[in-house]
N, C-alpha and C positions, 0 to 999 in steps of 0.2 A: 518861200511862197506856199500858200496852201495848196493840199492836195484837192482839186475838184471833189473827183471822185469821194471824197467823203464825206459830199453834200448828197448824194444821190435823193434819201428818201426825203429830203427838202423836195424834190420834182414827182413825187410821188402823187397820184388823184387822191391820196387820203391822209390822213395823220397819220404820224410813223408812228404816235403814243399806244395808237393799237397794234401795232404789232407788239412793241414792248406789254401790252398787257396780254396778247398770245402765246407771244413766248413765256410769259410765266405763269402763267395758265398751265401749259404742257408741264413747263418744269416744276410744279404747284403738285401737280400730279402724279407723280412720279416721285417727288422727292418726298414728299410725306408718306406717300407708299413705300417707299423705301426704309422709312423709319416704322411706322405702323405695322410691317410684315415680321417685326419681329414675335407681335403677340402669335402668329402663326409658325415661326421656329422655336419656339419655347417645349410643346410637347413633345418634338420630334428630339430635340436635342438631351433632354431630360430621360426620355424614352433612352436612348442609346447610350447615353455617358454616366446615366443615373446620380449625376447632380440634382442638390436639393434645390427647392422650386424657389427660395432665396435668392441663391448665389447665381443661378442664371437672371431672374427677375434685374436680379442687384447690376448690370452690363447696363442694362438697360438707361439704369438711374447714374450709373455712372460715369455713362455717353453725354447725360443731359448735363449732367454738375460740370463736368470739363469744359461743353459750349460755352454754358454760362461764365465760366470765370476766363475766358477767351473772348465774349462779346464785346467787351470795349476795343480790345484788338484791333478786331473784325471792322468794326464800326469805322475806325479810324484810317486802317488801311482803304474800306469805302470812298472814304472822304479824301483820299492822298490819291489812290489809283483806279475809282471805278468800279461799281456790282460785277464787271465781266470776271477780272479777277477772281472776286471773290466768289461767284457761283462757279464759276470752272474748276478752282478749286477742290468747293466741296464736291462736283461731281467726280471730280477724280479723287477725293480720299473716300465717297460712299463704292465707288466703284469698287477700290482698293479693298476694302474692307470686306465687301460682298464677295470679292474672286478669291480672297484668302482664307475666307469663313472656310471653306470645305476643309480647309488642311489643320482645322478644329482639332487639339488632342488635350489640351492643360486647358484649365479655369483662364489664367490669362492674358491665352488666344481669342479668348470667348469675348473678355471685355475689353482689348486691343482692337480686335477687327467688327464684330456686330457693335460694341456699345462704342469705342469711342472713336473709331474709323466712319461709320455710318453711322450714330448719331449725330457724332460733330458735324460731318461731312453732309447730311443731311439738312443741319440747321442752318450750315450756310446756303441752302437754294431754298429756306422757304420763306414763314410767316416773318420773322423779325428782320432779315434781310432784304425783301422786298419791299416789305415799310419805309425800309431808310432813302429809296430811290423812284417807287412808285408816282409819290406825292409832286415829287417834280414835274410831273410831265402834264399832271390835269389841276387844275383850278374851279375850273365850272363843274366840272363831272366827278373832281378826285375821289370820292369815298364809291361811288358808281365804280367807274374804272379798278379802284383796288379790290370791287365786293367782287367784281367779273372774274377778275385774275385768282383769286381765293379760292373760290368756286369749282375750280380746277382739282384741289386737295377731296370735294367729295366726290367728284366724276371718277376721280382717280380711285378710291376705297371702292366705287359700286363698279369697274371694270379691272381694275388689274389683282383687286385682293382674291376674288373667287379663282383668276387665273391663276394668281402663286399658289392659292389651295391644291388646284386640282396636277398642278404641276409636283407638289409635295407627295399627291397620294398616290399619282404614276410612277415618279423617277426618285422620289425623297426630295427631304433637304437640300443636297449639294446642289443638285440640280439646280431649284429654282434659286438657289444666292446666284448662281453665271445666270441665268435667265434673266434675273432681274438688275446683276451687274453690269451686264449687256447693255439693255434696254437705257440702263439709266449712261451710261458713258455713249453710245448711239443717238439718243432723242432728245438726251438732255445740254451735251456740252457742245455740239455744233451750232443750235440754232443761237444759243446764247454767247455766240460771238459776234452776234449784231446787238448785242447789249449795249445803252448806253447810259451814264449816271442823268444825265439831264438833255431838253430838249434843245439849248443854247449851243450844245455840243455838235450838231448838225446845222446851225444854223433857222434853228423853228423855236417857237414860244411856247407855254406852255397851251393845250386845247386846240392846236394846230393854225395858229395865227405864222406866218410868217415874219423875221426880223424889217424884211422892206417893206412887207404892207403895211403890217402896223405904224410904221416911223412917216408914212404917210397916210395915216389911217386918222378918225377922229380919236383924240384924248381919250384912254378906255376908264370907266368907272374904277378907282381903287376901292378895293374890299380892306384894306387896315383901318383899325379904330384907334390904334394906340401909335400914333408915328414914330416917337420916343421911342416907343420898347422895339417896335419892327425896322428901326433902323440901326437898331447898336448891332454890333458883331458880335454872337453869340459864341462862346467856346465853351467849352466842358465846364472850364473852370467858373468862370462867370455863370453860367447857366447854374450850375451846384449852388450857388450862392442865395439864388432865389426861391422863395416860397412856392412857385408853381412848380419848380422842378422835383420838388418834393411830394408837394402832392399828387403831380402825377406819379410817381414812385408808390405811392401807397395805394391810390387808385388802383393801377396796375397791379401790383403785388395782392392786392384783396380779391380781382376779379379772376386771376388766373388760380388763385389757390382753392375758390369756386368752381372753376371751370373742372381741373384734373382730378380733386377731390370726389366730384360724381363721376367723373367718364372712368377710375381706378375702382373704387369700389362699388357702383351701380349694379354690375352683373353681379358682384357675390352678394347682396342685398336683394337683389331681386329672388334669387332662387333662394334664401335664407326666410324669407315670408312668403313664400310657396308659391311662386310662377315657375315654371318648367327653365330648365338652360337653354333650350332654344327659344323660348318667347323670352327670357334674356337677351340673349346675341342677337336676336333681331330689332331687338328694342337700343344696343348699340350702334349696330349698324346704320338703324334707320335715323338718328341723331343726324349723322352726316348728309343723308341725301335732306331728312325736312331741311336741315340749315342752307343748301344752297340757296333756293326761293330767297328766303328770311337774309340770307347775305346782300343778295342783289337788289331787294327789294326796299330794304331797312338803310343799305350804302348809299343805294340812290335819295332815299327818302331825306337822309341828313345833309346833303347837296343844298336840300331846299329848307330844313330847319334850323339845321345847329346840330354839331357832337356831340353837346353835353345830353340832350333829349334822347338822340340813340343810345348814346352810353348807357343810359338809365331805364331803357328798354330791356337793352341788353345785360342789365346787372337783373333786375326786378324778372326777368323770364328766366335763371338763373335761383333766385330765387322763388319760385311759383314752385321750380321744377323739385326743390327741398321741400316744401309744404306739401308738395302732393305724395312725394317718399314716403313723408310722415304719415300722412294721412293712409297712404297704404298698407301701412305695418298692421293695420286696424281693421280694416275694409280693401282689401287688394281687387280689381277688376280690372279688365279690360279697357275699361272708359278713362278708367283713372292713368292705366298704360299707357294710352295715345296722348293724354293731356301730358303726361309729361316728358314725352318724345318731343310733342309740339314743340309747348315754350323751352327745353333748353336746347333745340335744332333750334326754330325758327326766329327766335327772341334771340337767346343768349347767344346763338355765332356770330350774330350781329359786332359783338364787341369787336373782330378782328378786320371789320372794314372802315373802321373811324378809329385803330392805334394809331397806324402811320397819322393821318390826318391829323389828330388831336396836338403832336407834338410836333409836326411840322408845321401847324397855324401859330404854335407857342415860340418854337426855337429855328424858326426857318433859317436858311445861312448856307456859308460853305463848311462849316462844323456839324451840321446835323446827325451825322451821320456818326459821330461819334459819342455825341449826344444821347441819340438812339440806344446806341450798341449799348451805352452803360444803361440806362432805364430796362435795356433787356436783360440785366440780372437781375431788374426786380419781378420780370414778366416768367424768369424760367424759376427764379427762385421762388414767389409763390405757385409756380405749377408745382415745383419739388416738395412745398411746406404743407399745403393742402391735403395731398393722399396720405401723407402720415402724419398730421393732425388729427384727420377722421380715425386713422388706423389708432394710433395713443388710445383717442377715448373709446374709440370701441372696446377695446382691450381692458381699459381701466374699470369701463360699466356694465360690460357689457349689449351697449347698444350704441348703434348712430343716433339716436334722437337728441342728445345733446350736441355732438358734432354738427349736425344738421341745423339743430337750430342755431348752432355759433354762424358759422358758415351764412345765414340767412342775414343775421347782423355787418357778416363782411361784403356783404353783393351792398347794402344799405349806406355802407364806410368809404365804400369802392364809387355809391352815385354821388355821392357829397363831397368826395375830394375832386373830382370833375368838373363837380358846378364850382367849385372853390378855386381850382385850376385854371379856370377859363377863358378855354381857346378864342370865345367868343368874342371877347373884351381887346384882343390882338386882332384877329384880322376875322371879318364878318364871312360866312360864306356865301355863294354863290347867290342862291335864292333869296337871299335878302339885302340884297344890294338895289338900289333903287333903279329904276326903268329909264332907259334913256329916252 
């Protein structure tokens, strides 16, 4: 017999789906600070060990490359036992990683516990693992709801990063790795034991319909256009097979290699054509907060148009934000600083509230999830190929201006495998379904 009691938030005055998007919100927050704070242990660590700015940098990349060749894993375990899993996990190897960092003496220790203990650890409570289970839970609202819970990642940079600062320049390093190993084994692994992969799992539907109401409810409008395709059982294998899976593979791998490309070498570019390091760093910084707004506002907005349109928002603000680099090499100002804060915060973060979305209108299922997890080595592998694409030609020309302008060609590569790809052709979304 079932256990009641695990219907609870079925009795709840509100949809459980928001708490599921609170609770990763918090853990949005934290867990990407937790990876993110490394750029803030990098001097200190350097400073004392006098390792070259390489080999510590290099933890970093080599946190991310292990995720990545680990995401189908991850994905599938999702799919077998549930996000609780697999975000408790990562919170307890980012933990692990963080309480052991102090006991730092060999290279490594360095990319054992910060890069592949808290990287890894980290990438299972954030962007690509929320993807795979978010989508579940909203239909009407899904890219709204995922932009909410995102959104967490920049609250989280403009409240706890100045924390780990000022904790670094009181007590040092060690300090703040338990501070912040705390915090994340505290705030992060308890609440996410109310986690759950889907709404059916409770007994609810997705957007907070009940299983009784509905079943005496009017016939709800279907959003599928392709019956065919959204009725077969999608698995890794089959899904591999087809032309969309590819394209979104390329799609993906174009935008992200965009994305990391400027957020890696932005600051040494900017001070390289004569802005100060701090109208640098705060021209980083400030990337994350513009993008909140442009998440929420740009997820909801594809609710009511289509993926493929945000997508291309969100490739095309990505590029604006290379044009305008260019343009500054020439003419640097102030005006031209904020325009390209803007569009790559407000435009281009957009893309991370229509991934989940895009591939779960494609390959919906009980496989998804593993689905996902492999398309996310093309999401971490163009984050990986981008900074040192840029870095190659810098080196070979001595300039970003060709790197830039390739790069402006893959935001271009990245709208056109989307529209090729298209989610839309599979299941229509929300706002375009006809009125009952």
């Amino acid at each position: 017999m079932q256990d009641r009691r695990s219907h609870w938030p079925s009795r709840l005055p509100f949809y459980y789906g928001w708490v599921i998007v609170g609770i990763a919100f918090v853990t949005m927050a934290i867990g990407v600070t937790a990876r993110t704070a490394f750029s803030l242990l990098m001097s200190p660590l350097i400073d004392e060990f006098h390792w070259d700015r390489g080999l510590v940098a290099g933890a970093f990349s080599f946190g991310f490359l292990v995720s990545a060749g680990l995401s189908p894993i991850v994905g599938r375990v999702l799919d077998l036992r549930g996000p609780r899993v697999v975000i408790l996990c990562g919170a307890l190897f980012t933990t692990g990683g963080l309480l052991l960092a102090p006991h730092i003496e060999q290279p490594w220790q360095l990319y054992a516990t910060l890069g592949v203990l808290v990287g890894g650890g980290a990438n299972m409570m954030t962007y690509t693992v929320h993807s795979q289970f978010l989508p579940n839970w909203f239909v009407a609202r899904r890219a709204l709801a995922i932009s909410i819970a995102f959104a967490g990642a920049g609250i989280g940079a403009l409240g706890l990063l100045p924390w780990q600062q000022s904790i670094i320049l009181d007590q040092g390093w060690r300090a703040s790795c338990w501070a912040l190993g705390l915090l994340v084994l505290l705030a992060v692994a308890p609440p996410n034991l109310l986690v759950r992969k889907k709404p059916e799992d409770l007994d609810l539907l997705p957007d907070g319909a009940s299983a009784a109401s509905a079943a005496g409810g009017k016939q709800k409008i279907s959003n599928i256009v392709d019956p065919d395709w959204a009725a077969t059982e999608w698995t890794l294998e089959r899904a591999s097979r087809t032309a969309r899976f590819w394209w979104v593979v390329i799609g993906y791998f174009c935008a992200l290699a965009a994305w990391y490309a400027v957020q890696v070498h932005q600051t040494k570019y900017l001070t390289e054509i004569g802005y100060t390091p701090i109208s640098a760093a705060w021209a980083l910084g400030a990337v994350s907060v513009v993008g909140i707004p442009g998440q929420i506002i740009l997820g909801g907005l594809s609710d009511r148009i289509g993926r493929e349109p945000i997508w291309t928002i969100g490739c095309a603000g990505f590029a604006i934000c290379y044009a305008i680099l260019i343009a500054m090499e020439h003419t640097p100002s102030t005006l031209l600083l904020y325009a390209m804060v803007f569009a790559q915060g407000f435009f281009g973060y957009a893309l991370t509230s229509v991934m989940g979305p895009i591939v779960a209108e494609i390959f919906e299922g009980p496989h998804f999830g593993s689905i996902f997890g492999t398309i996310t080595v093309a999401l971490i592998g163009g984050g990986a190929a981008g900074p040192w694409f840029a870095g190659v030609i810098h080196d070979a020309t001595g300039s970003y201006r060709l790197a830039f302008l390739l790069i402006i060609a893959c935001c271009a590569v990245s709208a056109i495998a989307i529209w090729i790809a298209a989610p839309r052709k599979v299941r229509v979304v929300a706002g375009r379904l006809p009125r009952k």
